[in-house]
N, C-alpha and C positions, 0 to 999 in steps of 0.2 A: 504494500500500500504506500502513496506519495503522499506526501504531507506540503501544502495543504494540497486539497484534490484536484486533479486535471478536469477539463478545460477549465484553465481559470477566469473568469471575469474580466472582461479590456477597460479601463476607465474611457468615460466620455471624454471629450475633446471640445477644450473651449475657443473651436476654431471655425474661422468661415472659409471654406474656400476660395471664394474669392483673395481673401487676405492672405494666404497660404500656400503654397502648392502642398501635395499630396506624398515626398518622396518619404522614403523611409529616412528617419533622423539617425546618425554615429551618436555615437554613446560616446564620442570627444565633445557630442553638440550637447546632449543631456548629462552630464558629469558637471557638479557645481549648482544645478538646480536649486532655488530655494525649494524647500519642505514647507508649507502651511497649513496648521493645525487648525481644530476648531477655534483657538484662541491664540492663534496667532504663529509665528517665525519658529520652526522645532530644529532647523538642523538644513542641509542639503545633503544631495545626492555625491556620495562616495566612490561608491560602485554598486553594479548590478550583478546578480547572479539567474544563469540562464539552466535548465534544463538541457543537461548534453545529447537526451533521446528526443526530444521533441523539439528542442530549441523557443522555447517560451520564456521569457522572463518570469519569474515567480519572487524574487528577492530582491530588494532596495538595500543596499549598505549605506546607511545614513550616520553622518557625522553632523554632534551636536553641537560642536566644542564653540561655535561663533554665537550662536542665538542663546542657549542654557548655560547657566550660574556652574550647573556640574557636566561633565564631559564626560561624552563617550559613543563608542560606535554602536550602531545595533542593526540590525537585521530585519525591514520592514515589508511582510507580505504585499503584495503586489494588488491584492483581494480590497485593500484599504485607502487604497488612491480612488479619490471622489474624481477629477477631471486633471489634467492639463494644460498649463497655457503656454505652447512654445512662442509664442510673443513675449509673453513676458517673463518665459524661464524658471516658472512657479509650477510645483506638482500640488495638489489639495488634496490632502487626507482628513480620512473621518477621527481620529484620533486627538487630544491635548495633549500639552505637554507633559501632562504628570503621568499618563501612560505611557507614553512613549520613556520618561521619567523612570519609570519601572517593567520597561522591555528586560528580556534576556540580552545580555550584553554579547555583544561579537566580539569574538578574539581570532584574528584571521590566523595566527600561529597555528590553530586547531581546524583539522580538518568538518565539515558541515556532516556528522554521521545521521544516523537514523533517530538515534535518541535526542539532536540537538532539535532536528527537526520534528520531533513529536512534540519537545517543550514547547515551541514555539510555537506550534498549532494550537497546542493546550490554551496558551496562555493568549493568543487570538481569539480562538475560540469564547475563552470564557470573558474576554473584554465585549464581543458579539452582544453575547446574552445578557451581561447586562446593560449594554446601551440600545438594545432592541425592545 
């Protein structure tokens, strides 16, 4: 079983085509990203982690260290991105900072096993339920 589960969710796109074209974005163009929370600036985008069988993105590595008081990388499902604005370089997640606050922390030293990623579904998961 993958954690979290395939097909995952695409965020909306807070884009008009007209304003846009349509090409696929390098992840040199999405690296640096702001992150924004329900309550404001969490972090940007670090790096991203893909799916080597399917080739899907599933994982955000977000670094807080510029926007939060305390510092640190975390690992943000893919599932929790509300929209995009490649205009203006902003990804919108459903989450505040005091969750993201109390994410599972990334240590990129350590390999991403089965049980990292069961915590993190866990811990998704159970932030779901009670903001649903």
């Amino acid at each position: 079983m993958h954690f979290p589960p395939r097909p995952l969710h695409i965020p909306d796109k807070e884009v008009h085509k007209a304003d846009l074209d349509s090409s696929l974005r390098s992840f040199r163009e999405v690296r640096g990203y702001r992150i924004k929370g329900t309550d404001g600036k969490i972090g940007q985008v670090e790096d991203i982690i893909v799916d080597d069988e399917d080739w899907q993105i599933i994982y955000l590595i977000i670094d807080t260290s510029r926007w939060l008081p305390w510092s640190k990388s975390i690992i943000l499902s893919i599932n929790w991105v509300k929209s995009i604005s490649f205009m203006n370089s902003e990804m919108y997640v459903r989450l505040t900072a005091d969750q993201i606050k109390h994410a599972p922390e990334f240590d990129p030293s350590h390999p991403i096993d089965m049980d990292y990623e069961k915590a993190l579904h866990e811990y998704y998961h159970e932030l779901k339920q009670a903001t649903s």
